[in-house]
C-alpha positions in Angstrom: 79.2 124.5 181.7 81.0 123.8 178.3 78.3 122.7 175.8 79.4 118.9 174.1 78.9 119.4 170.4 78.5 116.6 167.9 79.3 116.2 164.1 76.6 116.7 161.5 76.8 114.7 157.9 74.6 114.8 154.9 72.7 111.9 154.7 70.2 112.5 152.2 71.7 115.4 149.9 68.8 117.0 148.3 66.7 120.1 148.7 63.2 119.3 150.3 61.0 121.7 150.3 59.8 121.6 154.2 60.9 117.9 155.7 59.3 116.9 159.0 58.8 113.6 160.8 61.7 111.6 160.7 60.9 107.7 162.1 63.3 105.0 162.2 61.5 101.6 161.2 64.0 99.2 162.9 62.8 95.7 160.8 63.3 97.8 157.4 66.6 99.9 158.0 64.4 102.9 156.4 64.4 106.3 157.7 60.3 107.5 156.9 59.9 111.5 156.8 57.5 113.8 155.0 57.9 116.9 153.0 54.9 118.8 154.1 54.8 121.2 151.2 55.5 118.8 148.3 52.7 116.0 149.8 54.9 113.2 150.0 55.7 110.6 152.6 59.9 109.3 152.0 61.2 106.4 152.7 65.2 106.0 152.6 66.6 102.6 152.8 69.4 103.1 154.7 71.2 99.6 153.3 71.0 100.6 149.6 70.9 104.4 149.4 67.6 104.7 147.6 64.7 106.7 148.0 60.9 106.1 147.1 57.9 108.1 148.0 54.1 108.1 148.0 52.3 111.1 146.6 49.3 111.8 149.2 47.6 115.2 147.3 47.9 117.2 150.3 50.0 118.2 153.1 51.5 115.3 154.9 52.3 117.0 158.8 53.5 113.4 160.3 53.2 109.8 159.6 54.2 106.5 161.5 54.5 102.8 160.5 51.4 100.6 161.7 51.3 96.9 162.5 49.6 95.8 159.0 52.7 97.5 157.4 50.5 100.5 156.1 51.2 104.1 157.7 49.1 106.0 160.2 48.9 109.8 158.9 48.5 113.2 159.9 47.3 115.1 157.0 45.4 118.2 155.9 41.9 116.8 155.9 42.3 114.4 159.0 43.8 111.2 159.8 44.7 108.3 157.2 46.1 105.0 156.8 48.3 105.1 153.6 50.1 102.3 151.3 51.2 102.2 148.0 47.8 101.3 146.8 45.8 104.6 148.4 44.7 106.0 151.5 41.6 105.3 154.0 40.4 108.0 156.0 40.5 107.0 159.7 39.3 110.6 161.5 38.7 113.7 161.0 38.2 115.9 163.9 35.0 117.9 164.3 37.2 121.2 165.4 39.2 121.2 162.1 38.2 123.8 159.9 39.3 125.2 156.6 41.9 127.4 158.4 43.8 124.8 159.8 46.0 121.6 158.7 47.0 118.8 161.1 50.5 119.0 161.7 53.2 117.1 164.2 52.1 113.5 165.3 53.9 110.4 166.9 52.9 106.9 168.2 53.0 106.8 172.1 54.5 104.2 174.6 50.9 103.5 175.3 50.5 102.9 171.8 48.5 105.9 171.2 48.9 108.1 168.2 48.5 111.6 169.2 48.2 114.5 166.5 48.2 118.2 166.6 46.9 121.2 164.4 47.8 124.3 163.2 47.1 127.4 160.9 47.2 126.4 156.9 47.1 130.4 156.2 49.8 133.0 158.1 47.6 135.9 159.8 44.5 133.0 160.9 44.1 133.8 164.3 42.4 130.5 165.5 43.7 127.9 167.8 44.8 124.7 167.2 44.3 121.4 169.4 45.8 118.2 170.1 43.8 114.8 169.3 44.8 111.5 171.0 43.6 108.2 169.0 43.6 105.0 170.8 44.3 101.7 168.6 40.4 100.6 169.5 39.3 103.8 166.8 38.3 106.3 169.6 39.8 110.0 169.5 39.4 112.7 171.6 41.0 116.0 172.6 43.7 116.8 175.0 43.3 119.9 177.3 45.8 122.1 175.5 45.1 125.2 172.7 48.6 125.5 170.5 49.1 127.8 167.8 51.6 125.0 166.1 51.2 121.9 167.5 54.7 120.5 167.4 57.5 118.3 168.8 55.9 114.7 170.9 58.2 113.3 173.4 57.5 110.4 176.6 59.6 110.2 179.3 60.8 106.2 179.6 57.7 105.3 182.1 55.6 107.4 179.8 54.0 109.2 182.7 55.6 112.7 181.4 54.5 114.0 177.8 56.7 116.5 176.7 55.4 119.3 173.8 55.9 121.7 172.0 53.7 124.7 170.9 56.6 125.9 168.3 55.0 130.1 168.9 55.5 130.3 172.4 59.4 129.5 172.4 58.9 127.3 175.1 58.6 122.9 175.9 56.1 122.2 177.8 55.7 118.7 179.9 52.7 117.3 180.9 51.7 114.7 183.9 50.4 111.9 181.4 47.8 109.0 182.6 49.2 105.8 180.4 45.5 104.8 181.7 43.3 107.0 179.8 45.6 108.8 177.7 44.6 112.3 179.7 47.3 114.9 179.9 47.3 117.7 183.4 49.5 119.7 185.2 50.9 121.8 182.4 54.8 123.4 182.6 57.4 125.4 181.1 60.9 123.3 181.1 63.0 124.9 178.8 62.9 128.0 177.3 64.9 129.4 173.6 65.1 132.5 171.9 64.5 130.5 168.6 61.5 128.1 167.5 61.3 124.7 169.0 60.1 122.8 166.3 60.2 118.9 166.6 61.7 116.3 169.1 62.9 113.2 170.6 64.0 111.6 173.9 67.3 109.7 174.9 67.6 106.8 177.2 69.3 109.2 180.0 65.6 111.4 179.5 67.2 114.6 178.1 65.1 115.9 174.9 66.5 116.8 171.8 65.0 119.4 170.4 65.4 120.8 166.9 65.4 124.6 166.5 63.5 126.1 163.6 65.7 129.6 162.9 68.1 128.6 165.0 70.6 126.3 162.7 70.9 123.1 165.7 69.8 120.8 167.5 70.2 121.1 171.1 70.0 118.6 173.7 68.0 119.7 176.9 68.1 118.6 180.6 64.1 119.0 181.4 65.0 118.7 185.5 66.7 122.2 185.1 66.4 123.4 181.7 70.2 123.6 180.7 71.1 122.7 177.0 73.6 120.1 177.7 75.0 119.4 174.2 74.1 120.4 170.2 74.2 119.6 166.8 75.1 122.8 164.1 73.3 122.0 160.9 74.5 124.0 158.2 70.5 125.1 157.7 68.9 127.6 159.1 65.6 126.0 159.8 65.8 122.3 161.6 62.3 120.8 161.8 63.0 117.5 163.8 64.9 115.0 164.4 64.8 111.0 165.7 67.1 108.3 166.9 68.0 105.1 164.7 70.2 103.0 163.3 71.1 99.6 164.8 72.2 100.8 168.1 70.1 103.4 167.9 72.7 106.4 168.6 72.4 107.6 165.1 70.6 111.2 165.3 68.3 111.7 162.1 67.6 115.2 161.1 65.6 117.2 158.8 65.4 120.6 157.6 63.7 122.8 155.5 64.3 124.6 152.2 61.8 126.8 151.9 62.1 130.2 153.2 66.3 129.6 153.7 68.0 131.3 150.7 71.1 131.8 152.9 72.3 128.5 153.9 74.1 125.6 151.9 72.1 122.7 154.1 68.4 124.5 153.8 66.2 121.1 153.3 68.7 118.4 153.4 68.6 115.4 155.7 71.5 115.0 158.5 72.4 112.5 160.5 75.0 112.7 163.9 76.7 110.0 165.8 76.0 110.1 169.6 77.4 108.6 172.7 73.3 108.0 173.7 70.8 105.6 172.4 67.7 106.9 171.9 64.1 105.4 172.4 62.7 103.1 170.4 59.9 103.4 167.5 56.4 102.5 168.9 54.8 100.5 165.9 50.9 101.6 165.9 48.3 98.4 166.1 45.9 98.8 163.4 44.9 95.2 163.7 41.7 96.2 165.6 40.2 98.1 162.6 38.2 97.0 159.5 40.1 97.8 155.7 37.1 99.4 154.8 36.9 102.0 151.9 40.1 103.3 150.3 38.5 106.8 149.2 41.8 108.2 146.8 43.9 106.6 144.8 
């Protein structure tokens, strides 16, 4: 089967340190993604070309927009709610010790904002987890032990949870109760010899997965496993990626530029026209919670 390929520009054309988390926010025209290493959460108005940033003192692994137009993150020391005037802490899970760092997260078509966690330090040896909070403020954990929790995905009736633990090679899909927000039935549908790293969906259900060490994107059939089409990003390490733009068939991309002293693209932002739209961003309801203390500013 001949593999479609699509056309990869610069979008953003500066050297990040380790981007992550790209979110379209439809109502804004932004693109929101985080460099992990430098602490920052970026926000790229698409209309004008500019690019502003909040400095959160610690590594940022994911965030998403919220309902009271503040942003739900996934930091080192637990979840937050961020703005331009400081940060709240939300949760912080009992499990997360000084060896780890929350990492990949994304706002569910139940409207649940699940988070994962990884090693801070190379050569800890202890597992991560993934958390699921529900708008009404509970959390709890999913039955799942990663290494590097990475790469959320929901199939369009949001009964499959797709996922990726980025040291196994593998994505994973789940059997996922909208209900109670409990994941079962755990299996293997695709399989690369490089890193899956982040992802997204499509309206057809294929996944796009972005391929740490492995300089693409590549879009996967989960039914069979087959890599339908790709995206060659002159970067060695691709982090993630999501759909946007105002049909939504614009691929965003990021990469990073630490540890990639060999490519020209290492920690620049991308963006490919498709033929597909992609799903839309899930806003998280924060409306149910207090404001309550803002503890940094």
């Amino acid at each position: 089967m001949k593999i479609k390929q699509y056309k990869a520009e610069v979008l953003i054309d500066q050297r990040f340190l380790l981007a992550e988390g790209p979110v379209y926010i439809e109502d804004k025209n932004t693109l929101l993604f985080v460099d992990i290493s430098a602490d920052r959460i970026y926000f790229y108005d698409l209309n004008t070309g500019t690019l502003d940033s909040i400095c959160t003192g610690q590594h940022v692994g994911a965030s998403v927009p919220t309902k009271s137009d503040k942003y739900l993150t996934a930091m080192t020391t637990g979840v937050y709610l961020v703005n331009e005037q400081g940060m709240q802490l939300i949760y912080r899970p009992d499990e997360l010790t000084d060896n780890l760092r929350l990492n990949d997260a994304k706002c569910g078509p139940d409207g649940r904002f699940l988070f994962g966690t990884m090693y801070l330090f190379s050569g800890v040896n202890e597992p991560g987890s993934l958390f699921s909070l529900d708008p009404n403020g509970t959390c709890k954990k999913l039955d799942v032990t990663p290494r590097i929790s990475n790469g959320l995905a929901w199939s369009a009736d949001g009964k499959t949870l797709y996922y990726n633990d980025s040291e196994t090679g593998g994505v994973d899909a789940f059997d996922y109760n909208i209900t109670t927000g409990e994941i079962s039935n755990q299996r293997c549908v695709h399989t690369s010899q490089h890193t899956p790293d982040g992802m997204t969906i499509d309206e057809e259900g294929m996944l796009w997965v972005a391929l740490w060490g492995g300089y693409k994107v590549v879009r996967v059939n989960p039914v069979d496993g087959n890599i339908i089409s790709e995206v060659p990003i002159p970067a060695k390490n691709v982090t993630s990626c999501c759909f946007g733009g105002i049909d939504y068939k614009t691929l965003f991309i990021t990469t990073s530029g630490e540890w990639d002293k060999e490519s020209t693209g290492g920690g620049k932002i991308f963006s490919a026209v498709t033929d597909v739209a992609g799903v839309k961003t899930v806003i998280f309801n924060d409306n149910l919670w207090s404001e309550g203390d803002i503890v940094r500013r």
